[in-house]
C-alpha positions as CSV (number, residue, x, y, z in Angstrom):
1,X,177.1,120.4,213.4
2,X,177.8,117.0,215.0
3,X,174.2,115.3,215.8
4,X,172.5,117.4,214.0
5,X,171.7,115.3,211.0
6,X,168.1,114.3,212.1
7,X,167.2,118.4,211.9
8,X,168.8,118.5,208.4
9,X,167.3,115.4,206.6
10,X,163.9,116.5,208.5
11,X,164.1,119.9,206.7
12,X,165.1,118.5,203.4
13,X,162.0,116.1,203.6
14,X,159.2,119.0,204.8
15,X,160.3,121.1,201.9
16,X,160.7,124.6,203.5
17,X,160.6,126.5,200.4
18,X,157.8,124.3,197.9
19,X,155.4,124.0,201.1
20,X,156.1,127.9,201.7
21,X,157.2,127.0,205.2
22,X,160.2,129.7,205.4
23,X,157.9,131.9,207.2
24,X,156.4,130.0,210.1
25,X,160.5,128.7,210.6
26,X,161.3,132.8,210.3
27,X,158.7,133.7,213.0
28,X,159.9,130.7,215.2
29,X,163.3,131.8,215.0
30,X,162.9,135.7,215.5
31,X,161.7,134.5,219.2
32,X,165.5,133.7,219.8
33,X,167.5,135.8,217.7
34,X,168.6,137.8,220.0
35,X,170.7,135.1,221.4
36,X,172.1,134.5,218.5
37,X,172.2,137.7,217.3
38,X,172.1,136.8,213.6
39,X,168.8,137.1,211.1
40,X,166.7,134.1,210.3
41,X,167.9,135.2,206.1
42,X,171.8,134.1,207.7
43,X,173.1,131.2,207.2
44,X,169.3,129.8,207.1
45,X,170.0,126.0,207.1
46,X,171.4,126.3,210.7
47,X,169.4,128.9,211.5
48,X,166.4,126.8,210.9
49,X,168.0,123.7,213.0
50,X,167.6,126.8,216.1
51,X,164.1,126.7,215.6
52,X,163.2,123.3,215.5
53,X,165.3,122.8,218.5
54,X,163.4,126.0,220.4
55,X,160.2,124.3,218.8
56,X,160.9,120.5,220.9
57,X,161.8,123.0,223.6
58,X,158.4,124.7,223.6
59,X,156.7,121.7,223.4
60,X,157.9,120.8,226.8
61,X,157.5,123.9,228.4
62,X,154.9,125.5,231.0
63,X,154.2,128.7,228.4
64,X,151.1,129.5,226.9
65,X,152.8,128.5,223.4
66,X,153.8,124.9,225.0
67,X,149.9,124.3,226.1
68,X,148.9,125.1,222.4
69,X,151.6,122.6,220.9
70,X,150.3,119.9,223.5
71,X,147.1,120.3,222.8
72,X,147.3,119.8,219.1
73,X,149.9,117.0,219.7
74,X,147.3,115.3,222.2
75,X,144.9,115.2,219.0
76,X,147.5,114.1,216.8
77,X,148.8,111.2,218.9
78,X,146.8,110.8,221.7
79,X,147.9,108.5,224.7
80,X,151.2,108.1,223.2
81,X,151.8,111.5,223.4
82,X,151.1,112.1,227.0
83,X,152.7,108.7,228.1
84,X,155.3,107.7,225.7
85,X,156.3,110.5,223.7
86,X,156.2,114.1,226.1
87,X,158.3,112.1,229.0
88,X,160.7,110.9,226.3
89,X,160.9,114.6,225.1
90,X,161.5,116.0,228.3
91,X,164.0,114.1,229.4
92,X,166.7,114.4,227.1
93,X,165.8,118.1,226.8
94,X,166.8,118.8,230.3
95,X,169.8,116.6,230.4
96,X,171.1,119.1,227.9
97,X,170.2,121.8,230.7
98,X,174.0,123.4,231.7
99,X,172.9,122.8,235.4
100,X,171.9,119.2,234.9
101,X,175.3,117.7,234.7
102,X,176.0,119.0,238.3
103,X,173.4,117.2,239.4
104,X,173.3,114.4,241.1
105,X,172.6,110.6,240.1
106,X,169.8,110.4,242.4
107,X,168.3,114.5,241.4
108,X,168.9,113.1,238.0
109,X,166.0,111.1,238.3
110,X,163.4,113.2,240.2
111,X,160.5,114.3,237.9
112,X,159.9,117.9,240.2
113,X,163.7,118.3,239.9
114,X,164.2,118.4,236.4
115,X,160.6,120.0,235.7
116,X,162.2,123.0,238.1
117,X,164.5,123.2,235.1
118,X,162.3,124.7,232.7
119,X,162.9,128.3,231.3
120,X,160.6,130.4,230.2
121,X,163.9,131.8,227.6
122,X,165.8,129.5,226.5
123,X,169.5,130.1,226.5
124,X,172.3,130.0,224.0
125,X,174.1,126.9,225.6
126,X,170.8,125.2,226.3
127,X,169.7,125.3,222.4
128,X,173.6,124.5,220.8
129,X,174.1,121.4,223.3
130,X,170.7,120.1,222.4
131,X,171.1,120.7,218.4
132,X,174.4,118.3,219.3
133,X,172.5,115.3,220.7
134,X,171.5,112.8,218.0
135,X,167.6,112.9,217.5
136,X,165.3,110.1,218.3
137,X,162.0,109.3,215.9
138,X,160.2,110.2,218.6
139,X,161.5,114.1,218.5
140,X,161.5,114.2,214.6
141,X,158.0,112.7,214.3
142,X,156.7,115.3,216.6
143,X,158.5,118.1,214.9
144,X,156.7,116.7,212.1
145,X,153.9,116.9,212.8
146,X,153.6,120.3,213.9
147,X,154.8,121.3,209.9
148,X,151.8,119.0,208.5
149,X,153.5,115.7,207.9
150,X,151.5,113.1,209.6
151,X,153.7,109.7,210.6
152,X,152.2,106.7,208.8
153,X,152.9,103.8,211.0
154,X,154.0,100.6,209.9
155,X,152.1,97.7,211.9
156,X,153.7,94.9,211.0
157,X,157.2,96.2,212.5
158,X,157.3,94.4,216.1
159,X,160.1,97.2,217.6
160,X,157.6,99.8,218.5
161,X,159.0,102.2,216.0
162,X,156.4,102.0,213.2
163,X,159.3,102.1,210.5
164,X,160.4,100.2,207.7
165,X,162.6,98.1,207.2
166,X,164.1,96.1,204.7
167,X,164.1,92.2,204.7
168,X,164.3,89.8,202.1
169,X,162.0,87.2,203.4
170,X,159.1,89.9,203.4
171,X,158.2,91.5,200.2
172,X,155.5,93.3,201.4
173,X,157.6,95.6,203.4
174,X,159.7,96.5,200.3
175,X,156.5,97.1,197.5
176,X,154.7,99.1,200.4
177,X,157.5,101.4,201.0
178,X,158.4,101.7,197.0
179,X,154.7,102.7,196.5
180,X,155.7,105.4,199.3
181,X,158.0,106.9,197.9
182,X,157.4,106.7,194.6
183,X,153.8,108.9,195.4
184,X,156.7,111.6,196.8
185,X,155.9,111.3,200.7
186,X,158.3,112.1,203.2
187,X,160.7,109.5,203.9
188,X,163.3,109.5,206.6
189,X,166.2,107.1,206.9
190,X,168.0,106.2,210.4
191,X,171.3,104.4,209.5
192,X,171.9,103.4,212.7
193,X,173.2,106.0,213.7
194,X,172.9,108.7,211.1
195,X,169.7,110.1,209.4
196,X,169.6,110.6,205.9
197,X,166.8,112.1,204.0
198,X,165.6,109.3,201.4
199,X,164.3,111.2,197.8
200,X,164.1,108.1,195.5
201,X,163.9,105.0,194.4
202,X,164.1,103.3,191.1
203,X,163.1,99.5,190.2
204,X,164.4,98.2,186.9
205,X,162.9,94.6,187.3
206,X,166.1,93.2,189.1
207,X,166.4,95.1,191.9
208,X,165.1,97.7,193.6
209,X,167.6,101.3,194.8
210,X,167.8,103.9,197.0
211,X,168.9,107.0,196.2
212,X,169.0,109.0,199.4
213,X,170.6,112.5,200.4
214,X,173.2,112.9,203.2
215,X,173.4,116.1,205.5
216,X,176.8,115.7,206.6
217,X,178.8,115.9,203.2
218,X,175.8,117.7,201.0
219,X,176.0,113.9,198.5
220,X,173.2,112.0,196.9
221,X,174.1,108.7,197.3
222,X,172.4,105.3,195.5
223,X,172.1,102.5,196.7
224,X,170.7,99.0,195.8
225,X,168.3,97.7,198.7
226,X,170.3,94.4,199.0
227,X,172.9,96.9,200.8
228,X,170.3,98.3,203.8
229,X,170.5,95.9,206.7
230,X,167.9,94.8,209.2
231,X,169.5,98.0,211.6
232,X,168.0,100.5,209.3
233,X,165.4,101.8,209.7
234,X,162.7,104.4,207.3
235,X,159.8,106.3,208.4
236,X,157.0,107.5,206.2
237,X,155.2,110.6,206.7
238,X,152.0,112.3,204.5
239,X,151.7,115.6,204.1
240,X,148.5,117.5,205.1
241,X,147.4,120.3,204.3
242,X,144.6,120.6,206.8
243,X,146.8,119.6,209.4
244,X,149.5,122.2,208.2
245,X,147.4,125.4,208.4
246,X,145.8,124.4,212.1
247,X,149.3,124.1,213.4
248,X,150.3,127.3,211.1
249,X,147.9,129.1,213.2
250,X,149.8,128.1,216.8
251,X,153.2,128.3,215.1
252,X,153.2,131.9,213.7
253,X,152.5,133.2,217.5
């Protein structure tokens, strides 16, 4: 499914199935199976892509459900939640809206306008145009978060991201995100435009590779680091199992 690759690698990095996840996804995707009308046990991979995509959804909406995933993303992020991140969220959830595109320029842009847009159920179209629309870190580190993988942010990267990124001149950046993923946390890999879920690395004194798994063709694919460039980008997450059961308890409403 075109754009969707930022769901996939996200699911192959939370581990549905180790971290016994498969039935918080279930219950999130039973809310909207009637749209669908398939079973969460079809054709699971995409049928779990439908509830993360419901989930960002939720998070932006004016239900009981959305005020409980606010409030725990408010603890988990603070100010940059209610600042940065929700307004990024909402946004490019309602320009997938079917009725946004006949608005106008000017509508476009009025907060009461597109917050009129809201749905209590979300349809069909809503959720498949959505799932289409390449994700942004911001939506994948929220999603997350809300399956007990906590972002760990990387300071010294001056683009606002918090990733990693690989440079020759800075060997810090390349021995702190070896140690990452050699401990087996979550790593996420945004090749520009394509994001890949990273589940590897090897170091045989020479050089340092990659090995990372693509969600478009199903390959693992290896790669030495002198082949990243400065444009990509990875992002580091830790698992917590504190974390996971308080948002267990919102998520299997």
């Amino acid at each position: 499914m075109t754009g969707s690759c930022g769901l996939a690698s996200l699911l192959m990095v939370l581990r549905p199935e180790k971290r016994n996840l498969v039935p918080i996804l279930a219950s999130i995707f039973a809310k909207i199976e009637h749209i669908f009308n398939q079973k969460s046990d079809q054709m699971r991979d995409k049928v779990w892509q439908y509830a993360l995509q419901y989930l960002l959804f939720s998070t932006v909406s004016d239900t009981e459900f959305g005020k409980k995933l606010e409030s725990l993303l408010i603890k988990g992020f603070e100010y940059d939640y209610t600042d940065f991140m929700k307004p990024m969220v909402e946004m490019r959830v309602f320009q997938a809206h079917p009725r946004y595109k006949s608005l106008s320029k000017k509508l476009r842009q009025d907060h009461e306008v597109i917050k009129n847009l809201r749905q209590k159920e979300m349809n069909r179209e809503w959720i498949i145009n959505q799932i289409k629309v390449f994700k942004i870190d911001v939506e994948l580190k929220i999603l997350a978060y809300l399956f007990g993988a906590k972002f760990i942010p990387n300071w010294d990267n001056p683009d606002g991201t918090g990733s990693f990124y690989i440079t020759k001149s800075d060997k810090k950046q390349i021995t702190t995100l070896y140690s990452h993923i050699i401990e087996e946390k979550p790593v996420l890999l945004c090749r520009e435009d394509h994001w890949v879920a990273v589940s590897n690395v090897y170091n045989n004194s020479r050089s340092y590779k990659i090995e990372y798994k693509d969600p478009s063709t199903g390959d693992t694919v290896i790669k030495p680091l002198k082949e990243f460039s400065l444009k990509d980008r990875f992002y580091v997450f830790e698992f917590s199992i504190e974390l996971l059961e308080k948002s267990t308890n919102i998520l299997r409403f």
